[in-house]
PDB file of N, CA, C and O in Angstrom:
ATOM      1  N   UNK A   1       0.805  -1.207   0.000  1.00  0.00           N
ATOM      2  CA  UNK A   1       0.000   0.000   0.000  1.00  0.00           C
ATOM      3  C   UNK A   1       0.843   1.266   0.000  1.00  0.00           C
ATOM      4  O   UNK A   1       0.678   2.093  -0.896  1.00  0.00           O
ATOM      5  N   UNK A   2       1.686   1.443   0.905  1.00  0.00           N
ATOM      6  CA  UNK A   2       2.508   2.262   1.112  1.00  0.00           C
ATOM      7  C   UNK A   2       4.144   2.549   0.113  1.00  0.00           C
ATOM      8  O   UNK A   2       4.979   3.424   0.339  1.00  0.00           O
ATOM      9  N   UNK A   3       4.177   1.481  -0.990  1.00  0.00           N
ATOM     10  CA  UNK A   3       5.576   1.352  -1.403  1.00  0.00           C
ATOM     11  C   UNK A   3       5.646   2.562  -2.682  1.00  0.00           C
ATOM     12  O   UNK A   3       6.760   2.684  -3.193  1.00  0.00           O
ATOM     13  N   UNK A   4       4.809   3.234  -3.091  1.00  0.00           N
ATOM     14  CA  UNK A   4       4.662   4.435  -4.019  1.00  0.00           C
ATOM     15  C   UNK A   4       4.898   5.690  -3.278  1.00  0.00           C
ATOM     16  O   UNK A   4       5.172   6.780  -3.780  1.00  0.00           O
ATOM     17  N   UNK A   5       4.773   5.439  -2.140  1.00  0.00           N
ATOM     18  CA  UNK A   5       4.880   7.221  -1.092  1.00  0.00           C
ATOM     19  C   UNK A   5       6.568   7.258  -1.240  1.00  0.00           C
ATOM     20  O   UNK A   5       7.387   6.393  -0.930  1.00  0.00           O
ATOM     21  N   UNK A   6       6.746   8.454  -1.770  1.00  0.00           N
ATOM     22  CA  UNK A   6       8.315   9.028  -1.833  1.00  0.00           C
ATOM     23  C   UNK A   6       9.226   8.746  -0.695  1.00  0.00           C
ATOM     24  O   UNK A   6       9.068   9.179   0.447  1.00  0.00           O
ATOM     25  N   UNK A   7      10.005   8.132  -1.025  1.00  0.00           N
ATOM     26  CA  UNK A   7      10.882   8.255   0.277  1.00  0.00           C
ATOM     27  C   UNK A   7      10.966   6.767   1.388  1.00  0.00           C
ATOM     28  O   UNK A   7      11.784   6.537   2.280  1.00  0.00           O
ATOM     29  N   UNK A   8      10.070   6.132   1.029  1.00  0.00           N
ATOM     30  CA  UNK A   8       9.243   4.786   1.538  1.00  0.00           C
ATOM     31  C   UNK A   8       9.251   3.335   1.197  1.00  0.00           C
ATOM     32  O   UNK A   8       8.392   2.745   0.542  1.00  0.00           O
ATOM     33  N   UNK A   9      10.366   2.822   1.740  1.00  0.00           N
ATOM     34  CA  UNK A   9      10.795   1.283   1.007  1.00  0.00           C
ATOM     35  C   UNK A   9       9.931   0.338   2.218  1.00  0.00           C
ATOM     36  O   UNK A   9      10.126   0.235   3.428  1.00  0.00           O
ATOM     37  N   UNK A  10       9.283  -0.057   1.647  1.00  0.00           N
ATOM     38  CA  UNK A  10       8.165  -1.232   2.238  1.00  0.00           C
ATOM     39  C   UNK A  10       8.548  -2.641   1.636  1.00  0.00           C
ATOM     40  O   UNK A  10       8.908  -2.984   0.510  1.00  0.00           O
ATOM     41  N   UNK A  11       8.351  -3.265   2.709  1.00  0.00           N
ATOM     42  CA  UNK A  11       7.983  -4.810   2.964  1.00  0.00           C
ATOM     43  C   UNK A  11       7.196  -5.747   4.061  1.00  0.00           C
ATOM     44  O   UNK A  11       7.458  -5.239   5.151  1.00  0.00           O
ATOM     45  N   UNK A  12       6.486  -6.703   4.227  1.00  0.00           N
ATOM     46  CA  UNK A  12       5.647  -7.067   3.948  1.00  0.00           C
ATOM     47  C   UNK A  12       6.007  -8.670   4.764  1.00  0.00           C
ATOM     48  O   UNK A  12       6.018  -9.652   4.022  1.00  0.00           O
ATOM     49  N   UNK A  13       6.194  -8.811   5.752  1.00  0.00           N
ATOM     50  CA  UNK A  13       6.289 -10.178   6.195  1.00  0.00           C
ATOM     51  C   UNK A  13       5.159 -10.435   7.610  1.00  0.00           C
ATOM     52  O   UNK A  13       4.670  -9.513   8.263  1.00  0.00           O
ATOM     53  N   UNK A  14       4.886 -12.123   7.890  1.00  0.00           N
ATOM     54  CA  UNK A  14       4.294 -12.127   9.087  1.00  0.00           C
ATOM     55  C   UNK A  14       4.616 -12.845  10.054  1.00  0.00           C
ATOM     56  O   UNK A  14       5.737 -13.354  10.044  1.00  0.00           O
ATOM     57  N   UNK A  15       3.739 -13.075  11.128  1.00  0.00           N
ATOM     58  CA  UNK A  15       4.201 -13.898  12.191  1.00  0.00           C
ATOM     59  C   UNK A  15       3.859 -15.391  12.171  1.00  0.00           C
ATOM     60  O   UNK A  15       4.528 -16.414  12.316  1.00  0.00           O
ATOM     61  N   UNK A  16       2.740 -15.168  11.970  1.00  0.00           N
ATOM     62  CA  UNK A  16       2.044 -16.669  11.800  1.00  0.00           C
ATOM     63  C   UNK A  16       2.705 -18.271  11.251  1.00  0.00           C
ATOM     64  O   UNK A  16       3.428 -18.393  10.263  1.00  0.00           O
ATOM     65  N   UNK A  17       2.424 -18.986  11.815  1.00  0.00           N
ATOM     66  CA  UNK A  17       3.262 -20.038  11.016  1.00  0.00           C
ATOM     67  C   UNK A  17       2.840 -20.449   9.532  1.00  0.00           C
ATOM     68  O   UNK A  17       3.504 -21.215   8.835  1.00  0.00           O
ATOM     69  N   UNK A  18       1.822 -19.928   9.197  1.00  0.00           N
ATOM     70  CA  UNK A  18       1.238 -20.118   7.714  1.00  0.00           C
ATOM     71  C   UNK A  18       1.669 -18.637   6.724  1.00  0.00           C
ATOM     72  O   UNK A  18       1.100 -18.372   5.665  1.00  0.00           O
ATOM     73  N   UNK A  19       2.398 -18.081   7.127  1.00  0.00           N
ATOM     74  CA  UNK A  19       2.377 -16.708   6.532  1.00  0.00           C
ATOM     75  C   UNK A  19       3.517 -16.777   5.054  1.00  0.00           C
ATOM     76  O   UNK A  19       4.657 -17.241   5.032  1.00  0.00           O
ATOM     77  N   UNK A  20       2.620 -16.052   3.748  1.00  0.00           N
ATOM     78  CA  UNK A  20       3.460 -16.472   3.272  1.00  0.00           C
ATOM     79  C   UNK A  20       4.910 -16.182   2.948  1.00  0.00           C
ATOM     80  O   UNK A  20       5.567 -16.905   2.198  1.00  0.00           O
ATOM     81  N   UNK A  21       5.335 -15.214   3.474  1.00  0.00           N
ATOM     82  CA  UNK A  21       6.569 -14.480   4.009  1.00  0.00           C
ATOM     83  C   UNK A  21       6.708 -14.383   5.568  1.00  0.00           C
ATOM     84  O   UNK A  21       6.073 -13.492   6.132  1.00  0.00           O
ATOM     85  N   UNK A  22       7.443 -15.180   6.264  1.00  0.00           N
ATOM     86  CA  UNK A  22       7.683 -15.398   7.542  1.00  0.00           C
ATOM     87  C   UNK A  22       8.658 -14.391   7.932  1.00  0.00           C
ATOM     88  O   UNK A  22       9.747 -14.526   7.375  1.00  0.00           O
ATOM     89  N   UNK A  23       8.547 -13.368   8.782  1.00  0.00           N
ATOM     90  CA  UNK A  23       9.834 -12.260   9.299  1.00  0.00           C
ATOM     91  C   UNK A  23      11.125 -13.236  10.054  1.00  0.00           C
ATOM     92  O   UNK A  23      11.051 -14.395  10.461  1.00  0.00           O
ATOM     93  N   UNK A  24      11.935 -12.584  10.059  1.00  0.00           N
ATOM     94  CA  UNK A  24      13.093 -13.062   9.619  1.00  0.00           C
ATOM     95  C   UNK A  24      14.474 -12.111  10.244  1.00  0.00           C
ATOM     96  O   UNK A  24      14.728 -10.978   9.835  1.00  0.00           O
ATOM     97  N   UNK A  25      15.048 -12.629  11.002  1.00  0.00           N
ATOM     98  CA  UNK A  25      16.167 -11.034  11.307  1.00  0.00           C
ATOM     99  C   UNK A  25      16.641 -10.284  10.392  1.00  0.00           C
ATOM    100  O   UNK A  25      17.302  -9.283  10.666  1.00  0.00           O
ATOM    101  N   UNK A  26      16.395 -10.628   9.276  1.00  0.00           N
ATOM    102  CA  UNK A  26      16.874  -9.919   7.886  1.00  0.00           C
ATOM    103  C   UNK A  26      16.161  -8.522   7.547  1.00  0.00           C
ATOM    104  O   UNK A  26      16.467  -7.385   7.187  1.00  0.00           O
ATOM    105  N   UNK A  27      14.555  -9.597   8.014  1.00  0.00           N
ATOM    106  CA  UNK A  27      13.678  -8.061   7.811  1.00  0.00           C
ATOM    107  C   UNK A  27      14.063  -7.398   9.069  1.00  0.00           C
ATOM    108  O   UNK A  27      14.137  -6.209   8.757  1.00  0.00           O
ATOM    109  N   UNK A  28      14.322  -7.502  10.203  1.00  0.00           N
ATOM    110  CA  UNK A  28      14.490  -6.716  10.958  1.00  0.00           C
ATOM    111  C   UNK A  28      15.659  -5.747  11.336  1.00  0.00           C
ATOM    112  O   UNK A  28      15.549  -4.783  12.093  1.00  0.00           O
ATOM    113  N   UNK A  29      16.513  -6.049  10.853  1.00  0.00           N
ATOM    114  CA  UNK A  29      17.988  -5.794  10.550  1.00  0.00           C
ATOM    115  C   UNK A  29      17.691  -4.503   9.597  1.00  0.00           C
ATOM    116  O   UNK A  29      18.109  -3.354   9.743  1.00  0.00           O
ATOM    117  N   UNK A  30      16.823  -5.045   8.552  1.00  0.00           N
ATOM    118  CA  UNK A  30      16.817  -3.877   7.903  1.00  0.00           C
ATOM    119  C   UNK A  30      15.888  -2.888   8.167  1.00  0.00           C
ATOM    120  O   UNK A  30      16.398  -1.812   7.858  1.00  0.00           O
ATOM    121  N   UNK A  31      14.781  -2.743   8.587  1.00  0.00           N
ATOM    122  CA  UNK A  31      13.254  -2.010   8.992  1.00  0.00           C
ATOM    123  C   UNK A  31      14.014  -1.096   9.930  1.00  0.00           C
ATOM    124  O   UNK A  31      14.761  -1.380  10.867  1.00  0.00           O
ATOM    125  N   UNK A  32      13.538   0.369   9.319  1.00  0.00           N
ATOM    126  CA  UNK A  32      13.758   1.835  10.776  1.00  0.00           C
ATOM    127  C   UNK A  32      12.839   1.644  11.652  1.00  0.00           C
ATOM    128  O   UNK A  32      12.937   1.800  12.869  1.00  0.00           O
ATOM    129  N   UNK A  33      11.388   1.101  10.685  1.00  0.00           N
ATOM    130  CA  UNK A  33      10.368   1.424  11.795  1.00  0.00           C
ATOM    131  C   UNK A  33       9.258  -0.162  11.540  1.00  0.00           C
ATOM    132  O   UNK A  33       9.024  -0.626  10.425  1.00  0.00           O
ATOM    133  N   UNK A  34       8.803  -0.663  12.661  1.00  0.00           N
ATOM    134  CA  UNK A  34       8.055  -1.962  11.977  1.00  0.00           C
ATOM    135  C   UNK A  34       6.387  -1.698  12.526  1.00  0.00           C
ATOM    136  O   UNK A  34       6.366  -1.220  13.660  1.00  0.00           O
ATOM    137  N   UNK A  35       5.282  -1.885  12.034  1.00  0.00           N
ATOM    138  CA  UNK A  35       4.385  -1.723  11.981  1.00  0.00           C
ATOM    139  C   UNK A  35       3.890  -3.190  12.283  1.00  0.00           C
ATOM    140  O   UNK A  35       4.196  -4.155  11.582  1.00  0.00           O
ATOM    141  N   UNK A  36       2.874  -3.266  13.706  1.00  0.00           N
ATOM    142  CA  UNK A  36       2.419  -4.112  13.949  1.00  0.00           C
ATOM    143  C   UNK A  36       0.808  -4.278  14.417  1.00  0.00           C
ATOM    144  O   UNK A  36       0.363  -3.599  15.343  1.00  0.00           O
ATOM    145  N   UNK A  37       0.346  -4.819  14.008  1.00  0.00           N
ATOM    146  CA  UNK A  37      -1.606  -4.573  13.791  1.00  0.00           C
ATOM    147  C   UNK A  37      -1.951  -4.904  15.412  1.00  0.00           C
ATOM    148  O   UNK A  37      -2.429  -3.989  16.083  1.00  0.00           O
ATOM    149  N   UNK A  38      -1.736  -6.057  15.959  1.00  0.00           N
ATOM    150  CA  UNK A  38      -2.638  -5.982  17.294  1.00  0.00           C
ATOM    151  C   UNK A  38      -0.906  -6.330  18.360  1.00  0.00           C
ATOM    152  O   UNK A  38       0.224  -6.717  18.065  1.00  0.00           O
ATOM    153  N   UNK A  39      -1.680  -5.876  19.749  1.00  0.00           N
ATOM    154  CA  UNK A  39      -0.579  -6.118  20.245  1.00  0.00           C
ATOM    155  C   UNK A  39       0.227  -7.330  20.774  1.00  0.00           C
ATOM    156  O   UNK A  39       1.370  -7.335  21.231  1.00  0.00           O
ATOM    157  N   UNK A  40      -0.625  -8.339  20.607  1.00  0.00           N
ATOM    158  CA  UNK A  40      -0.063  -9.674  20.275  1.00  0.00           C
ATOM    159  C   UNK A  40       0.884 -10.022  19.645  1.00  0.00           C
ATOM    160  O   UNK A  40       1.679 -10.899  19.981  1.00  0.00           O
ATOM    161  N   UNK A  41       0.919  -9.115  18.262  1.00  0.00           N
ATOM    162  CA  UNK A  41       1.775  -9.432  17.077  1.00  0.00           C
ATOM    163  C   UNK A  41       3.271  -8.784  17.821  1.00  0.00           C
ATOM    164  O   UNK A  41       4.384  -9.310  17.786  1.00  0.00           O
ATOM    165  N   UNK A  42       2.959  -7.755  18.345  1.00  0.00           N
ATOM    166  CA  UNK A  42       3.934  -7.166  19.276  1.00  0.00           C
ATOM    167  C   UNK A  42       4.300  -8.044  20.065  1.00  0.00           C
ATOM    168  O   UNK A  42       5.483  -8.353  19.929  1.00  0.00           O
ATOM    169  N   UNK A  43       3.770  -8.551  20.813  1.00  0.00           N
ATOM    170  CA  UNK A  43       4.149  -8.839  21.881  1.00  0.00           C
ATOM    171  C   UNK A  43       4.949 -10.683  21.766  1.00  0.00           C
ATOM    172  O   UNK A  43       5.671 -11.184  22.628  1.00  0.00           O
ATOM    173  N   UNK A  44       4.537 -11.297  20.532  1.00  0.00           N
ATOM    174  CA  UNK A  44       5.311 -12.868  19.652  1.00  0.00           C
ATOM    175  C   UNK A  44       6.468 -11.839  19.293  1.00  0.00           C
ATOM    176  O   UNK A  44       7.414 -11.935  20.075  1.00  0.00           O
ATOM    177  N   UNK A  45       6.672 -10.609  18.023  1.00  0.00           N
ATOM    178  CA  UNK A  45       7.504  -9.948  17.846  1.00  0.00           C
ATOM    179  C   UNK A  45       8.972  -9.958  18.740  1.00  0.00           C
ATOM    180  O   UNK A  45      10.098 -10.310  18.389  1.00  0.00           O
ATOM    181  N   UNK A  46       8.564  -9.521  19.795  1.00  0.00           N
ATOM    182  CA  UNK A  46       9.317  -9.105  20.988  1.00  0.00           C
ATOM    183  C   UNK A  46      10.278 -10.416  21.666  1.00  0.00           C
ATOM    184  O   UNK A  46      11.469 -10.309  21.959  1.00  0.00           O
ATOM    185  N   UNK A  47       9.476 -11.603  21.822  1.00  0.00           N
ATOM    186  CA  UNK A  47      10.108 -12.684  22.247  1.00  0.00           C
ATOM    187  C   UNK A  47      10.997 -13.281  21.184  1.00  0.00           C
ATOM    188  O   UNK A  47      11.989 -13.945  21.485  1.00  0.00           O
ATOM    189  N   UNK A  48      10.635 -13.040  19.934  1.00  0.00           N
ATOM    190  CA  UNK A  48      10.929 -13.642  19.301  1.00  0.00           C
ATOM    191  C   UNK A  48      12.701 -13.068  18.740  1.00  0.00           C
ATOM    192  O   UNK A  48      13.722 -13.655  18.383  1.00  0.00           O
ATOM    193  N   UNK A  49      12.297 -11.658  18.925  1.00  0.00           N
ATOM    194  CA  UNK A  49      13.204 -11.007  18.344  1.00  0.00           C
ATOM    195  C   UNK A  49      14.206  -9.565  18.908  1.00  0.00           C
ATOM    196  O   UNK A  49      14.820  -8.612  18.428  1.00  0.00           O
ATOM    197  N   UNK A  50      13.814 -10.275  20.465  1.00  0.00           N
ATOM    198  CA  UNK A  50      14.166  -9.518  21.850  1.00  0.00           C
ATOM    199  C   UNK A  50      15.469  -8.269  21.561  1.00  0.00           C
ATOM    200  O   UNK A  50      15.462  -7.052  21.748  1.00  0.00           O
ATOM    201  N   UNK A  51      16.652  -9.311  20.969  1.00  0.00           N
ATOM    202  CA  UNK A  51      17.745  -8.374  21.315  1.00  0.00           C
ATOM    203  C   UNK A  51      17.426  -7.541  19.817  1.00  0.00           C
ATOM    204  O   UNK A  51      17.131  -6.350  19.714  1.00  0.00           O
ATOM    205  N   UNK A  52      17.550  -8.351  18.913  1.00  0.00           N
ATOM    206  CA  UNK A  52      17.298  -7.166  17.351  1.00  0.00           C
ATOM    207  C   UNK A  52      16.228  -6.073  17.444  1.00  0.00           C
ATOM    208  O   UNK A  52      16.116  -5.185  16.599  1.00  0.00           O
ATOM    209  N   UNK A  53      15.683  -6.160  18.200  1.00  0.00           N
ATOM    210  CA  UNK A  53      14.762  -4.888  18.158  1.00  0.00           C
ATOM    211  C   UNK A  53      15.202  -3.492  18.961  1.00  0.00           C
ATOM    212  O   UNK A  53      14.643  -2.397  19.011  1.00  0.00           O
ATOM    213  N   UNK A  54      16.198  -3.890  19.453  1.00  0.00           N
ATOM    214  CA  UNK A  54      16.726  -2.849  20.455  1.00  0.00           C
ATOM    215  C   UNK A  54      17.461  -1.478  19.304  1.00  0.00           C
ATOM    216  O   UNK A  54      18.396  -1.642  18.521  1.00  0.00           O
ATOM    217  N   UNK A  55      16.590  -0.034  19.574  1.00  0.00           N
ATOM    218  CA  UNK A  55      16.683   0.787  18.792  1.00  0.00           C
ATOM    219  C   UNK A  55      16.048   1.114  17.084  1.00  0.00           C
ATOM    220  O   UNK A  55      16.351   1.782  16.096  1.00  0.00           O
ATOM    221  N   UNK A  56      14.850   0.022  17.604  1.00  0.00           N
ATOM    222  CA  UNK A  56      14.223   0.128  16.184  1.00  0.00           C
ATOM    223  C   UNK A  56      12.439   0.744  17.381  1.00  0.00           C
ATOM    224  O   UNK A  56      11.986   0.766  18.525  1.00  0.00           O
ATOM    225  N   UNK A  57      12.074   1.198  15.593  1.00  0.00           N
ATOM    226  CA  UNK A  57      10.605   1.680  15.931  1.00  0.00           C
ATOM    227  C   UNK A  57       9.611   1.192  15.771  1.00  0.00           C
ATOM    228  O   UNK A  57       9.057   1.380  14.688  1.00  0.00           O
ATOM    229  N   UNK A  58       8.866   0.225  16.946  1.00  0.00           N
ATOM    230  CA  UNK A  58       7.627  -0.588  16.958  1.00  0.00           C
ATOM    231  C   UNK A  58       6.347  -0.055  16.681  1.00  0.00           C
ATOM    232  O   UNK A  58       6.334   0.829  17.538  1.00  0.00           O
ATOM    233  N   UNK A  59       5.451   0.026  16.200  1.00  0.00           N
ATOM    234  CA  UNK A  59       4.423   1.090  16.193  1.00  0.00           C
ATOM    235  C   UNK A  59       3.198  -0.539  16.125  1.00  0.00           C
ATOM    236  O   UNK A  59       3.219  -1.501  15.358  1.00  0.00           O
ATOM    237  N   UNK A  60       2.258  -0.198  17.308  1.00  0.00           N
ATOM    238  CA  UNK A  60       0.917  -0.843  17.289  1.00  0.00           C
ATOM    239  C   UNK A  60      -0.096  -0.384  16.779  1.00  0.00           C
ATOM    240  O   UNK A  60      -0.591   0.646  17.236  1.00  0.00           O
ATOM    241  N   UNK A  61      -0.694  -1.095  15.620  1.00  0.00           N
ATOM    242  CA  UNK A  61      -1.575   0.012  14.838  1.00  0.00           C
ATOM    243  C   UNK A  61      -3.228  -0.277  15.462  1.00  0.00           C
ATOM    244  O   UNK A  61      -4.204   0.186  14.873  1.00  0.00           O
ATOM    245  N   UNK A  62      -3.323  -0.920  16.441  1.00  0.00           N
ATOM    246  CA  UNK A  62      -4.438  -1.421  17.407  1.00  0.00           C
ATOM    247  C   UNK A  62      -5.850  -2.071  16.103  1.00  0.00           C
ATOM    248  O   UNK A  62      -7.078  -1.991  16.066  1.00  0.00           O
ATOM    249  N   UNK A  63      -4.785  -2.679  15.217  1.00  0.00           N
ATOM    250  CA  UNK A  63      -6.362  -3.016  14.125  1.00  0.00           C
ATOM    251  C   UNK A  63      -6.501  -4.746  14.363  1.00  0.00           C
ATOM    252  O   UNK A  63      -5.542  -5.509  14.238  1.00  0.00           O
ATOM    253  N   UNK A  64      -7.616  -5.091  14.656  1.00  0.00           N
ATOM    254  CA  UNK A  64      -7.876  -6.693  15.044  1.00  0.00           C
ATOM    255  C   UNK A  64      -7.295  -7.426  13.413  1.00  0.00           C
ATOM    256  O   UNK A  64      -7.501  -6.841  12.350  1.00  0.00           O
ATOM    257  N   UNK A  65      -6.599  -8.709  13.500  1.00  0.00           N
ATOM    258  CA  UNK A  65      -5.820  -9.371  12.660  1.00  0.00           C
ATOM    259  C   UNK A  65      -7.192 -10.259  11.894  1.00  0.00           C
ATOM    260  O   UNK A  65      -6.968 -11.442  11.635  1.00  0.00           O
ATOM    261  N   UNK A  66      -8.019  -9.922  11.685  1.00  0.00           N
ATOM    262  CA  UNK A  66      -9.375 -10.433  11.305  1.00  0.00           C
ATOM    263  C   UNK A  66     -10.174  -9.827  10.007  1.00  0.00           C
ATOM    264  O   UNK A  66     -11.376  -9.975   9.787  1.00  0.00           O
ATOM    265  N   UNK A  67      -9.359  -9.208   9.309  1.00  0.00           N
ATOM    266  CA  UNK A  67      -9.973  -8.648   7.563  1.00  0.00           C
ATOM    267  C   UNK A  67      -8.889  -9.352   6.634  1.00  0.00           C
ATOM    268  O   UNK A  67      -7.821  -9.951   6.752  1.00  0.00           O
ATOM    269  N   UNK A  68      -9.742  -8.952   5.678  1.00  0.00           N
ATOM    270  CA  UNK A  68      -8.965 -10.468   4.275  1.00  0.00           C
ATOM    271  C   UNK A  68      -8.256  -9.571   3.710  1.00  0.00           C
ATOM    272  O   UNK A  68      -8.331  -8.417   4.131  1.00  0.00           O
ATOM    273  N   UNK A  69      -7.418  -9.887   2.643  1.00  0.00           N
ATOM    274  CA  UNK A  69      -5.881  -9.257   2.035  1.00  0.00           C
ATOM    275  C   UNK A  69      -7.034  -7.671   1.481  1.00  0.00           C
ATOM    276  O   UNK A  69      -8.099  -7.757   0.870  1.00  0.00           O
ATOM    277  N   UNK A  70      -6.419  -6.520   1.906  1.00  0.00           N
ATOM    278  CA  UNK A  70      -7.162  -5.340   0.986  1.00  0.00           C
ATOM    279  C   UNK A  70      -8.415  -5.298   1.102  1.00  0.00           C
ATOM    280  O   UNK A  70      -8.964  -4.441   0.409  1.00  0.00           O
ATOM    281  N   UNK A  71      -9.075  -5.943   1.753  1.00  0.00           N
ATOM    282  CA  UNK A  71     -10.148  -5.357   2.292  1.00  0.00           C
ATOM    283  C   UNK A  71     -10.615  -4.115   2.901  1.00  0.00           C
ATOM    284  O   UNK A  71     -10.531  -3.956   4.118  1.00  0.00           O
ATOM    285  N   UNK A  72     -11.301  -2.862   1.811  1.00  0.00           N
ATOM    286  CA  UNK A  72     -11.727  -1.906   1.997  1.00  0.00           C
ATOM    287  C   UNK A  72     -11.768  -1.105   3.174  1.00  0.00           C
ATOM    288  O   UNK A  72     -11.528   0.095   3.313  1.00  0.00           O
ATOM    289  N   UNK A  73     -12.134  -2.024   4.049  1.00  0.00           N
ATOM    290  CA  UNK A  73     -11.981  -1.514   5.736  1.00  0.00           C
ATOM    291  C   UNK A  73     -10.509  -1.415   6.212  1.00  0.00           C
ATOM    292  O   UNK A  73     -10.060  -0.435   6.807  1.00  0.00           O
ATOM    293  N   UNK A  74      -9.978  -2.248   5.971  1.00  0.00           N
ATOM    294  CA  UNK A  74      -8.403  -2.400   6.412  1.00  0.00           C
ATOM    295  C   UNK A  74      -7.872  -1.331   5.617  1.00  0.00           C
ATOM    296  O   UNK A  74      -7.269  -0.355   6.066  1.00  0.00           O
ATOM    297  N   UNK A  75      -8.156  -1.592   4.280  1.00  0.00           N
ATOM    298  CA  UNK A  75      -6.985  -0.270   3.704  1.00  0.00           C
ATOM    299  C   UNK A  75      -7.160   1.239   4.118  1.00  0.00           C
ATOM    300  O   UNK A  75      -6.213   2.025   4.074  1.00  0.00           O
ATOM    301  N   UNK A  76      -8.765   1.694   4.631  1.00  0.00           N
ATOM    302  CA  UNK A  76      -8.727   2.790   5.548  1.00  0.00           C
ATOM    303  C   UNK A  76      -8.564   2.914   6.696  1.00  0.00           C
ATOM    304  O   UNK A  76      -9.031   3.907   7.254  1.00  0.00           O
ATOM    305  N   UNK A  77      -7.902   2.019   7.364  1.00  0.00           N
ATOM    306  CA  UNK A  77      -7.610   1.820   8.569  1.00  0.00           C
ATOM    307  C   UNK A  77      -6.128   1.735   8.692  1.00  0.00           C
ATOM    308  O   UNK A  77      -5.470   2.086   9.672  1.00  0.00           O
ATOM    309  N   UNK A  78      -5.736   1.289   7.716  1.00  0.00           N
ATOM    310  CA  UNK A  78      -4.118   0.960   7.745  1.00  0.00           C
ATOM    311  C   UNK A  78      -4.140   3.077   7.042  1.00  0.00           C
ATOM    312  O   UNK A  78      -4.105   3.809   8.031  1.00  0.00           O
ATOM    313  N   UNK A  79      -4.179   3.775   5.900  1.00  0.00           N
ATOM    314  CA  UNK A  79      -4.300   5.245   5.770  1.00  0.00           C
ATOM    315  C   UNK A  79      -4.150   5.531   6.860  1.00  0.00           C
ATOM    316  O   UNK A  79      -3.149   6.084   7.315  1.00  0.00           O
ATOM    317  N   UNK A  80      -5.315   5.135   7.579  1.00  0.00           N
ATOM    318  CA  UNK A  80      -5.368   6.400   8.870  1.00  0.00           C
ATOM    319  C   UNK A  80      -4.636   6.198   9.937  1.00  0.00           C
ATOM    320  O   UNK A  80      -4.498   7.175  10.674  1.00  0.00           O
ATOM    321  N   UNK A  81      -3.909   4.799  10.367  1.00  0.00           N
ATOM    322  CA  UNK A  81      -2.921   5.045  11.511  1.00  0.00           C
ATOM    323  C   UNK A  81      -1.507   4.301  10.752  1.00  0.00           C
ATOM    324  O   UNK A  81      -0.846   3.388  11.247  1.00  0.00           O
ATOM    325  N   UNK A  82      -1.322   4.812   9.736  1.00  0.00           N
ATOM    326  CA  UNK A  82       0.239   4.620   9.265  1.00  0.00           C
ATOM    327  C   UNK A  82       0.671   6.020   9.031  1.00  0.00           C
ATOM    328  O   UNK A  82       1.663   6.519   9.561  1.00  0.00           O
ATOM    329  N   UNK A  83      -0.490   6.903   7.833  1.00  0.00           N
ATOM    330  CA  UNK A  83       0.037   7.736   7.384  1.00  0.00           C
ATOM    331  C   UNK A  83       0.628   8.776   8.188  1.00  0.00           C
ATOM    332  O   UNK A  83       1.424   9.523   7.619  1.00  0.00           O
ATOM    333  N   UNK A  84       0.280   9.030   9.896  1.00  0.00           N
ATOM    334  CA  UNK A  84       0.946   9.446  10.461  1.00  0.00           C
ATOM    335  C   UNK A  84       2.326   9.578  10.865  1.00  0.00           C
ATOM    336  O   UNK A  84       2.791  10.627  11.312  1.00  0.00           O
ATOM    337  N   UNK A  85       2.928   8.590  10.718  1.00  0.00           N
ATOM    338  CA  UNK A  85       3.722   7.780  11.211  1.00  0.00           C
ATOM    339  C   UNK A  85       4.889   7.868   9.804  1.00  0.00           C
ATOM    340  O   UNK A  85       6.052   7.479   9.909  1.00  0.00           O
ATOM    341  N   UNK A  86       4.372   8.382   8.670  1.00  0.00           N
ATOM    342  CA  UNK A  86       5.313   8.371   7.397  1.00  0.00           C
ATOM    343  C   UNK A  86       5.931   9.604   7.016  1.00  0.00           C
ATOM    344  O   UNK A  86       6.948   9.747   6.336  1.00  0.00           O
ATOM    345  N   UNK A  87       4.884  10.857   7.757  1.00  0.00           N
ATOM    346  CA  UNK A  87       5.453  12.132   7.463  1.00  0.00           C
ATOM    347  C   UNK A  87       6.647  12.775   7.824  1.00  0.00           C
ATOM    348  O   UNK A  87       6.887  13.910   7.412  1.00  0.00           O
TER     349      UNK A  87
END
C-alpha cells in the first residue's frame, strides 16, 4: 500500500506459522520502523526477536488481525494510523 509514497521502502512479512513471508532477522535488521496490527503481534515480535529490536521503531496500529488481504476496511484503517507515522 505504502511502497509508491516518496521516500518509503516497504515490505511485507508475518508472524504466523502459515504466513506467506515469515519475518526473519533480515527483515528486521533492515526495517527503521516496523508496523504491527494488534498487540499480540507485538508482543510474539518481541520474544521472538528480543535483542534485534533494540533501537528500532515498533508502532501498534491497534487493528484486530481479522480482515482479508485489501479489504476496503483495512486499507482505511491501515491510511489512517500509518500515514501518520510516514510524514
Amino acid at each position: 500500500m505504502f511502497a509508491s509514497w516518496p521516500g518509503v521502502e516497504t515490505a511485507s512479512a508475518g508472524l504466523a506459522p502459515d504466513a506467506v513471508e515469515g519475518v526473519d532477522a533480515d527483515h528486521i535488521d533492515w526495517a527503521d520502523v516496523i508496523f504491527v496490527m494488534e498487540r499480540a503481534h507485538q508482543a510474539r515480535l518481541n520474544r521472538r526477536f528480543r535483542d534485534r529490536l533494540k533501537g528500532k521503531r515498533v508502532i501498534c496500529l491497534d487493528i484486530p488481525d481479522d480482515y482479508g488481504f485489501m479489504q476496503p476496511e483495512l486499507v482505511a484503517l491501515l491510511e489512517k494510523r500509518v500515514t501518520p507515522h510516514l510524514r
